[in-house]
C-alpha positions as CSV (number, residue, x, y, z in Angstrom):
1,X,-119.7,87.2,76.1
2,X,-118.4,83.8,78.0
3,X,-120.7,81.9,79.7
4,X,-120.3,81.4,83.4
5,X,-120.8,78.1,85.1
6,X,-121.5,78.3,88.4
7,X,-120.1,74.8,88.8
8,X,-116.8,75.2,87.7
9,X,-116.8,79.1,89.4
10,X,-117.5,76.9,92.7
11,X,-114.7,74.7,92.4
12,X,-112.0,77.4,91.4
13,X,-112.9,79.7,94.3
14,X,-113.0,76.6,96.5
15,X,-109.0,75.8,94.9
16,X,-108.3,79.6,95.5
17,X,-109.6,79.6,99.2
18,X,-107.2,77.2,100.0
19,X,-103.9,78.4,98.1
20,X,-104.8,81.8,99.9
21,X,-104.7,80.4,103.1
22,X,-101.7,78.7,102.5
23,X,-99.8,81.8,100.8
24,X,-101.2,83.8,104.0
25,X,-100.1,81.1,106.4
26,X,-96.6,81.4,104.9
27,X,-96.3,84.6,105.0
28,X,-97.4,85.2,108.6
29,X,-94.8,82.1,109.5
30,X,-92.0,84.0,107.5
31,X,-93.2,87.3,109.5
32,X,-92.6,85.3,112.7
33,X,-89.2,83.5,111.6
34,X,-87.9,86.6,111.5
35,X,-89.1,88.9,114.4
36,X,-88.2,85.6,116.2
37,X,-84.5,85.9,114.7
38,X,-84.4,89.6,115.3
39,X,-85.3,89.0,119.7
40,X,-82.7,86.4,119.5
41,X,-82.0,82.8,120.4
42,X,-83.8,83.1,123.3
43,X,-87.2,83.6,122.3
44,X,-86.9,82.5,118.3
45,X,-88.6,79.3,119.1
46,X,-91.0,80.6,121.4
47,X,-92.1,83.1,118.6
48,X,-92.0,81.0,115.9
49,X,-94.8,78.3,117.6
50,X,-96.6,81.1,118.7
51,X,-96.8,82.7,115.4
52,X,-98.4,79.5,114.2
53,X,-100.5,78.7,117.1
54,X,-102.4,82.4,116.6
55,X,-102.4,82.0,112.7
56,X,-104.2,78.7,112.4
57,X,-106.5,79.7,115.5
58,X,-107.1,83.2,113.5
59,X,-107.7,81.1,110.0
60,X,-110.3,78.9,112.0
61,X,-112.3,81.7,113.7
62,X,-112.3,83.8,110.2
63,X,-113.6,80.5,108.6
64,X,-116.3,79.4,110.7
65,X,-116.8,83.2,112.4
66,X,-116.7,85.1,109.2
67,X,-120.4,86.5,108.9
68,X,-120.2,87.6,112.7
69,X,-116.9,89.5,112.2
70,X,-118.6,91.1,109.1
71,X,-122.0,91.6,110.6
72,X,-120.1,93.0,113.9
73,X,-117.7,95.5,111.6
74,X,-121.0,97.6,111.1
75,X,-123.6,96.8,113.8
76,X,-125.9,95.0,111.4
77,X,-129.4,94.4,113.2
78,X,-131.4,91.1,112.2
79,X,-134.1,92.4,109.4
80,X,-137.1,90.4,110.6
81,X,-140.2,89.7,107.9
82,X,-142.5,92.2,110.0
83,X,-140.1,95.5,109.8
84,X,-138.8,95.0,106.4
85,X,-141.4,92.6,104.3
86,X,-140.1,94.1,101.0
87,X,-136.7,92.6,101.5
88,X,-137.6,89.4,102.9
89,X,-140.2,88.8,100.4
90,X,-138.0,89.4,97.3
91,X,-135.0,87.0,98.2
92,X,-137.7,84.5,99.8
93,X,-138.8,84.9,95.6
94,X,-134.7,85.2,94.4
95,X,-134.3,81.8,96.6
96,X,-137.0,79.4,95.3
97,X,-136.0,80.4,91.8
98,X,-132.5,79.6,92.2
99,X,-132.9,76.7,94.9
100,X,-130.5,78.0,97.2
101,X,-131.6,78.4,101.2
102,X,-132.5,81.5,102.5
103,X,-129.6,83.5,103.9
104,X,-130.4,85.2,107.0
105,X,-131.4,88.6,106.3
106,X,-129.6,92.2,108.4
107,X,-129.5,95.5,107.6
108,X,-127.0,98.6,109.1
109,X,-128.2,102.0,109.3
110,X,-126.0,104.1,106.3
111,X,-127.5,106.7,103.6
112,X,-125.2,105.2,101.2
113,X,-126.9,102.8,99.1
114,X,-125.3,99.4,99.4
115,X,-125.2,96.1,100.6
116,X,-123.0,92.6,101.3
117,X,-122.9,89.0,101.2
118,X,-120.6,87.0,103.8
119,X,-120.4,83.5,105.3
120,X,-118.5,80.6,104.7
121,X,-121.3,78.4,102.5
122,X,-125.0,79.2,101.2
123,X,-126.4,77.1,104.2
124,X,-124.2,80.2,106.3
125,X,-124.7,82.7,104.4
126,X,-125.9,86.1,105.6
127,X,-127.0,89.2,103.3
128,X,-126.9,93.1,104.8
129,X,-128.6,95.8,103.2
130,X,-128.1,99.4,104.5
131,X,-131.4,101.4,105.3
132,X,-130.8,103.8,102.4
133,X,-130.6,101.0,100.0
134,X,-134.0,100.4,101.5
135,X,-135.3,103.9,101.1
136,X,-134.0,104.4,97.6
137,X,-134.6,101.4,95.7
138,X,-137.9,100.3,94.2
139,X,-138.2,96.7,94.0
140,X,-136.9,95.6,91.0
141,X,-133.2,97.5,91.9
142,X,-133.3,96.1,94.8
143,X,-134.0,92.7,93.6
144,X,-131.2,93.1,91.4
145,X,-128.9,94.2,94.2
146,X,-130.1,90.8,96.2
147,X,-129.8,88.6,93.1
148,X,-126.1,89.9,92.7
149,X,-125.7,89.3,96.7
150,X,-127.2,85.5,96.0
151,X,-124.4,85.2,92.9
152,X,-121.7,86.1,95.4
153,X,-123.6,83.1,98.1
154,X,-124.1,80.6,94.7
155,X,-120.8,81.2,93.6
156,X,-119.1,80.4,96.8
157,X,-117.6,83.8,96.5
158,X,-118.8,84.9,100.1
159,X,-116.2,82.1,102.0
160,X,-113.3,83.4,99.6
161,X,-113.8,87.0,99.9
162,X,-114.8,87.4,103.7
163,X,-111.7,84.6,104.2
164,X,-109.4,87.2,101.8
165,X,-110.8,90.1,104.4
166,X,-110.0,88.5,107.4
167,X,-106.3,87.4,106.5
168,X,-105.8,90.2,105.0
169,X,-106.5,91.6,108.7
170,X,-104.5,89.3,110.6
171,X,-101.4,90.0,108.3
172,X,-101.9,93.7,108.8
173,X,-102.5,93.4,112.5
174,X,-99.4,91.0,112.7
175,X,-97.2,93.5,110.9
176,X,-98.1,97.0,112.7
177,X,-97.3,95.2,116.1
178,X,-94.0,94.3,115.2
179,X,-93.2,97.7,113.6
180,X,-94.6,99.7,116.5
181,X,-92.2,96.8,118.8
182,X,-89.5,98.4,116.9
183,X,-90.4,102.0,117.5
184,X,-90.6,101.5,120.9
185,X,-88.0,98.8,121.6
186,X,-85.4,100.1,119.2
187,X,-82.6,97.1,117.7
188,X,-81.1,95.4,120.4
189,X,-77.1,95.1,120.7
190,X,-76.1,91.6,119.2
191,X,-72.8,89.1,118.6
192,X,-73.7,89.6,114.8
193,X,-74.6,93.5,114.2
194,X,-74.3,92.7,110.6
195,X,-76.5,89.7,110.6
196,X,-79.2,91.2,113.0
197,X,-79.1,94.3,110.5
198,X,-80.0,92.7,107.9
199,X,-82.7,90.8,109.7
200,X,-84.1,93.6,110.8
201,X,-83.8,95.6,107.7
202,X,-86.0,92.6,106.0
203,X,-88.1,92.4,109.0
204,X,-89.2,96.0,108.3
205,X,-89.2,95.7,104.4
206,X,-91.7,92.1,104.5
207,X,-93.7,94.4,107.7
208,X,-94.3,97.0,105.5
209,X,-94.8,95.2,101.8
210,X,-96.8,92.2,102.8
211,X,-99.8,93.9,104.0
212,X,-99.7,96.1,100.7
213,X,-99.2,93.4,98.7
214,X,-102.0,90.8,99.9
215,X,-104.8,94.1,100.2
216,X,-103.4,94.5,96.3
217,X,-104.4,90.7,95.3
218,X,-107.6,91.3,97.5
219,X,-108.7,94.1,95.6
220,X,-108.0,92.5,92.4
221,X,-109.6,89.1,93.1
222,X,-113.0,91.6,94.5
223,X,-113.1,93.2,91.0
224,X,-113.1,89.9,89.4
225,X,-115.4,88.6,91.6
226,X,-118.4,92.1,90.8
227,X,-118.4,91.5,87.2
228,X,-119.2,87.6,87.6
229,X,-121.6,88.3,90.5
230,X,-123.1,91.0,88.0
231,X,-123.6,88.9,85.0
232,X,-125.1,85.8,87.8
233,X,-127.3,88.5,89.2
234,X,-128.8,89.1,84.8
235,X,-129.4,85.3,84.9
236,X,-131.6,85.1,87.9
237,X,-133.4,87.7,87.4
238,X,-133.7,87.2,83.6
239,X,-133.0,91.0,83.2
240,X,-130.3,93.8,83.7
241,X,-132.8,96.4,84.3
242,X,-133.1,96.0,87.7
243,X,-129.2,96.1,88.9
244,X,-128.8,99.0,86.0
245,X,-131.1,101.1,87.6
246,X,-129.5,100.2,91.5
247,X,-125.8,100.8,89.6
248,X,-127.0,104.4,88.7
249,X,-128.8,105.6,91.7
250,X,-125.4,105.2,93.5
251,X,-123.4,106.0,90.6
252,X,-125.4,109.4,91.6
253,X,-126.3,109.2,95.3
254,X,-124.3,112.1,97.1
255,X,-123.6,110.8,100.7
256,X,-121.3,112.5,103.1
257,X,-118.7,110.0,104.1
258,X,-118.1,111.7,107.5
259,X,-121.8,111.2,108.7
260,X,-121.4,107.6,107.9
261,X,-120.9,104.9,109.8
262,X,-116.8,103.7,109.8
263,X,-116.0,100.8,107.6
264,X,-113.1,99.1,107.9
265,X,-111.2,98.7,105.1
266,X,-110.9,94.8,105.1
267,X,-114.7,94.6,105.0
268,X,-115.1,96.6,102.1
269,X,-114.5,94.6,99.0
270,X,-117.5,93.1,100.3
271,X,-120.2,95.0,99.3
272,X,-121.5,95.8,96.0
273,X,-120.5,99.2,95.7
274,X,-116.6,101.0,97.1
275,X,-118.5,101.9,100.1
276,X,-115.3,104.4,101.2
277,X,-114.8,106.0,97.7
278,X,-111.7,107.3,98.6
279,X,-109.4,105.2,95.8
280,X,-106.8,107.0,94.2
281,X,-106.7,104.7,91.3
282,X,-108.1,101.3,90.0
283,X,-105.3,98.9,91.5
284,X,-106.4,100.5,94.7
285,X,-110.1,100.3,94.3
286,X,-112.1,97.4,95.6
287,X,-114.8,97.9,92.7
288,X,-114.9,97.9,88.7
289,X,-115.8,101.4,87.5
290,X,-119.7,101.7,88.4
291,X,-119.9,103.3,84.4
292,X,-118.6,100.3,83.6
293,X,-120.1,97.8,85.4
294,X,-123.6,100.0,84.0
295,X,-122.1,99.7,80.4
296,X,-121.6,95.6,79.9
297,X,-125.3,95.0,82.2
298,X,-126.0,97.3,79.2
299,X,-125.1,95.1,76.2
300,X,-126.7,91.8,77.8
């Protein structure tokens, strides 16, 4: 198997955190070039500066407000050393023998076992555990769950990811506005019919396929991202045991989805499991195959 550096992992997700935020940037100025070409003359301009006003105010809260959004998505609660000792003792352990800072430590009330990483940098970095991950994990699983959580801080892959979820928020909040403007406001009378047709035909065609095709890169880039975090997690720990054991338990944990909490779909390539298991097949899943995931951990 190839051996991961964590240095030069750093620096591509650091080159791929920008070139997302530029392709998303582009495409939410596109979506506003033409809904501003569609109102008309009158308001293109207005439109257009708006459009990039809200995107680079939207890119800089989901940069510097990431972990809040996250932590917010699922009313995460602060997991202080006196309620949940377990937890903070073994990343306090994961931390000094990797030499990154301690993240600051939540949990969210779910049955399901799980948990994420999010923030913009280790020195930001916040890890959320769900009480049944808690409940159902000895130590060593969940110290293998943590030291994955602590390859997704290491790695840098907590700004790209929770960055990926929030813009691939923005474009889908951008898009169903201007399709639901449509539904209501109907195509207004113009000089150029033809023109505005067409306009407003690929208005509605870049509406509906850009937020398909960003979620499509986000899942992809998330299943990447588990099988690095994975083998990270084996070299802090010095064994797969651990995460092996965590993989199975929710491989086999039955949990019914409509006693859970909601999770928003732009959160969820976050965690370490699909924590909405409702994929109908891998180029829609935010997760490897947990068998797998369980089968390479396995051969190491």
């Amino acid at each position: 198997m190839e051996r991961i550096s964590f240095y030069n992992q750093i620096a591509k997700n650091k080159r791929k955190s920008f070139f997302l935020i530029l392709i998303v940037f582009l495409v939410l100025i596109a979506l506003g070039y033409v809904i501003g070409r569609i109102a008309g003359p009158d308001y293109f301009f207005l439109i257009l500066i708006f459009s990039i006003i809200f995107s680079i105010v939207y890119i800089l809260i989901g940069f510097y407000k990431s972990d809040k959004i996250a932590l917010a998505s699922v009313n995460a609660k602060p997991a202080s050393d006196s309620e949940y000792p377990m937890f903070n003792s073994v990343v306090e352990g994961l931390c000094i023998a990797s030499g990154l800072p301690k993240p600051r430590l939540y949990v969210f009330k779910s049955n399901q076992i799980n948990a994420f990483a999010s923030g913009r940098d280790p020195k930001h970095a916040v890890i959320c555990v769900t009480t049944g991950a808690l409940e159902k994990l000895n130590k060593q699983e969940l110290e293998g769950v943590l030291a994955h959580e602590l390859s997704h801080i290491a790695n840098y892959d907590i700004r790209f990811m929770t960055l990926t979820a929030v813009l691939v928020g923005m474009v889908a909040i951008i898009s169903e506005i201007f399709l639901r403007s449509l539904w209501f406001g109907g195509m207004k009378d113009s000089d150029n019919s033809k023109s505005n047709a067409i306009l407003m035909i690929v208005g509605i065609l870049l509406a509906i396929l850009a937020p398909i095709a960003v979620q499509l890169v986000q899942f992809s880039i998330s299943r990447k991202r588990e099988f690095t975090a994975d083998a990270s997690a084996v070299k802090f720990v010095r064994s797969p045991t651990g995460l092996i054991g965590a993989l199975k338990k929710i491989s086999h944990d039955s949990v019914s989805l409509s006693r859970e909490p909601k999770i928003s779909k732009a959160v969820a390539p976050l965690f370490i499991s699909e924590p909405l298991r409702e994929s109908i097949s891998n180029a829609f899943s935010t997760h490897p195959p947990l068998k797998e995931r369980i089968s390479i951990l396995e051969r190491m």
